[in-house]
C-alpha positions as CSV (number, residue, x, y, z in Angstrom):
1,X,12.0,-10.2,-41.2
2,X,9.1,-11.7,-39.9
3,X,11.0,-12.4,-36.6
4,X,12.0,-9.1,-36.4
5,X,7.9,-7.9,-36.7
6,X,6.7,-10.4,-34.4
7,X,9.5,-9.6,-31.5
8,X,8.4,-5.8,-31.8
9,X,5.1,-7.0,-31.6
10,X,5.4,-8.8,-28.3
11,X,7.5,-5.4,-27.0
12,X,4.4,-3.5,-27.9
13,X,1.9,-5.7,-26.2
14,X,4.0,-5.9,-22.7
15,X,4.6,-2.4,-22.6
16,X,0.7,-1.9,-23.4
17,X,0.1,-4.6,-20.3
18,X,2.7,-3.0,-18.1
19,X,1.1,0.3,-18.7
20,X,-2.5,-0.7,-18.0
21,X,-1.4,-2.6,-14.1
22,X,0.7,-0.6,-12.0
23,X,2.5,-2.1,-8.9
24,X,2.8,-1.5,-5.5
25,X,4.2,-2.0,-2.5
26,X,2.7,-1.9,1.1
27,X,4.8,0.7,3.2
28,X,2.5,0.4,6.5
29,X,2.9,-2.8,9.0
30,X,-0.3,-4.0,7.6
31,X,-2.6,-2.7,4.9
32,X,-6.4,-3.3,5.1
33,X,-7.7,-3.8,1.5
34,X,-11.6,-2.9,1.5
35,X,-14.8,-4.0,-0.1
36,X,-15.3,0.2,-0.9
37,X,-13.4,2.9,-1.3
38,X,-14.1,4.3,2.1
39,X,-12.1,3.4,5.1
40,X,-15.3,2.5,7.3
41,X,-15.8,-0.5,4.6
42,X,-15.2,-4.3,5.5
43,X,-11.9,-5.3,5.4
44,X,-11.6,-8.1,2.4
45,X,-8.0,-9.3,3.3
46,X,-5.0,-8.0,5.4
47,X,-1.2,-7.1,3.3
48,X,1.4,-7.2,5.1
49,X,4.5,-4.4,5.0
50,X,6.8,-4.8,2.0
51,X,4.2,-7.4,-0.3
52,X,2.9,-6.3,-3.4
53,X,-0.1,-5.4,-4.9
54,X,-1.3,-5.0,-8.5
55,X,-3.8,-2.2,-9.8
56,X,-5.9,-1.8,-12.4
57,X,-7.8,1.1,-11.5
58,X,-7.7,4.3,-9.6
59,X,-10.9,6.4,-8.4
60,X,-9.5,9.4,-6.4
61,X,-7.3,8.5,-3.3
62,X,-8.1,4.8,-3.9
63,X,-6.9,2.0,-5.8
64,X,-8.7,-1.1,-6.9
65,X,-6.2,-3.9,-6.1
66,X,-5.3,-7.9,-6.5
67,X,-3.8,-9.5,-3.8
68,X,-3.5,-13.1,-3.6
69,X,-6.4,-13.6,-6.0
70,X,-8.9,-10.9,-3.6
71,X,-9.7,-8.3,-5.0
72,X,-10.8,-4.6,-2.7
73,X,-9.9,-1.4,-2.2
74,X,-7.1,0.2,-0.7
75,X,-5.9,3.7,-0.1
76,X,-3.1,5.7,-1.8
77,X,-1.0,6.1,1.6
78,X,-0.4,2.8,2.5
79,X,1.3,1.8,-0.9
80,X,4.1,3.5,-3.0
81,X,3.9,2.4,-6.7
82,X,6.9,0.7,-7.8
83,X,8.7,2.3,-11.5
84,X,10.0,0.1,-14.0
85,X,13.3,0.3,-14.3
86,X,13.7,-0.1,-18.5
87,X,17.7,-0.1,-18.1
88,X,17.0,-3.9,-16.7
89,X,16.0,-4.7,-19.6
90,X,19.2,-3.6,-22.0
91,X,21.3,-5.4,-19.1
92,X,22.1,-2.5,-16.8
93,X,21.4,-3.1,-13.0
94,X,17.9,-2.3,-12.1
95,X,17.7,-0.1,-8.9
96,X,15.7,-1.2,-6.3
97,X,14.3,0.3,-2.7
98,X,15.1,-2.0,0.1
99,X,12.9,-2.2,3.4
100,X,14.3,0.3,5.0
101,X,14.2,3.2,2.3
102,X,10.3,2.0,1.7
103,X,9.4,2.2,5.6
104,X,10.9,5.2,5.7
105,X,8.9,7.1,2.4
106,X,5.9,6.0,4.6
107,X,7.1,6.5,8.2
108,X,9.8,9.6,7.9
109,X,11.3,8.3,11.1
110,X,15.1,7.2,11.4
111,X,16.2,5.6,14.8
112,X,18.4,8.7,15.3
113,X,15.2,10.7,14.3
114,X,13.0,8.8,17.5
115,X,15.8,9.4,19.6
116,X,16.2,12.9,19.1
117,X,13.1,13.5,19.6
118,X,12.8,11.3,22.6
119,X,15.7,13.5,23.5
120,X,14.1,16.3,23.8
121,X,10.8,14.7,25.3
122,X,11.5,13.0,27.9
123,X,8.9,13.3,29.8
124,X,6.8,11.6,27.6
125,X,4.9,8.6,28.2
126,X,6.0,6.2,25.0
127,X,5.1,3.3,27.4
128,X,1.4,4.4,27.1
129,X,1.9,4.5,23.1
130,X,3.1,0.9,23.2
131,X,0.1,-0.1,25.1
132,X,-2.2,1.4,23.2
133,X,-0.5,0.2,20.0
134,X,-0.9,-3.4,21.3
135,X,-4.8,-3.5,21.1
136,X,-6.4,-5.6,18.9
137,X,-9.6,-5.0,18.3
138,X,-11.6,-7.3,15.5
139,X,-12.9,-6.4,12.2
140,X,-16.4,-7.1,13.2
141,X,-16.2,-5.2,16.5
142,X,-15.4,-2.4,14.1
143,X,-18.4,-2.9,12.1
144,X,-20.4,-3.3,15.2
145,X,-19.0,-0.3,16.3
146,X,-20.0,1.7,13.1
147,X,-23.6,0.3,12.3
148,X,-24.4,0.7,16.3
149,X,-23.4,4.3,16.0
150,X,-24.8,4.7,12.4
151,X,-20.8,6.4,11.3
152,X,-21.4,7.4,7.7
153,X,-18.1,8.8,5.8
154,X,-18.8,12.2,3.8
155,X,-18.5,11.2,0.2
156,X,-17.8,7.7,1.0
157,X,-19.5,4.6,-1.4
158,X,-23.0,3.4,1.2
């Protein structure tokens, strides 16, 4: 009997955990995670597409995440939260997204979808949106940038 108390009480504890961190997953090619929650803020440390996150708080469109022991800000659209599948756990199959279904939540292109469109377009310049796509511009040239021009974001942390 006392097994049986000290199993449910080790149920109850995870499922108190699980509830109190939620997990994510990056769906951009790179997520910046911030020292605020504003996206003019410092960036703390680059995720890449597809790695996970863990949260412990949310404050409007932002979520205060771990990643590789770092800890920042990042916001809402470049993650989906990922579910917990309980029927793993009575030895069903647990469902999950592959690469492809998460890039697409994020992105809502399909190749067929760019080349429909590309289709119908095609006049436009997409070597110009490569190009400009291949800049890289540092993180403190963006700083630079915003303290030069004195940016402020309404409602943003100073």
């Amino acid at each position: 009997m006392k097994k049986m108390l000290w199993c449910c009480l080790v149920v109850l504890l995870t499922m108190g955990a699980a509830a109190y961190a939620a997990t994510y997953r990056v769906i951009n090619e790179e997520a910046a995670v911030r020292k605020d929650r504003r996206f003019f803020a410092p960036i703390v440390i680059r995720v890449p597409y597809g790695e996970k996150v863990e949260s412990r708080e949310v404050k409007g469109d932002w979520l205060n995440v771990t990643y590789r022991g770092t800890q920042g800000w990042i916001h809402k659209s470049a993650v989906t939260e990922l579910k917990i599948d309980w029927t793993a756990l009575g030895g069903g199959k647990a469902a999950e997204s592959t690469k492809d279904e998460v890039a697409l939540a994020g992105k809502g292109f399909t190749p067929e979808v760019e080349k429909a469109f590309h289709d119908k377009n095609p006049a436009m310049r997409y070597d110009l949106v490569n190009q400009v796509e291949s800049y890289r511009i540092t993180d403190e040239k963006i700083q630079a940038f915003i303290r030069a021009g004195k940016l402020r974001e309404p409602g943003g942390e100073s």
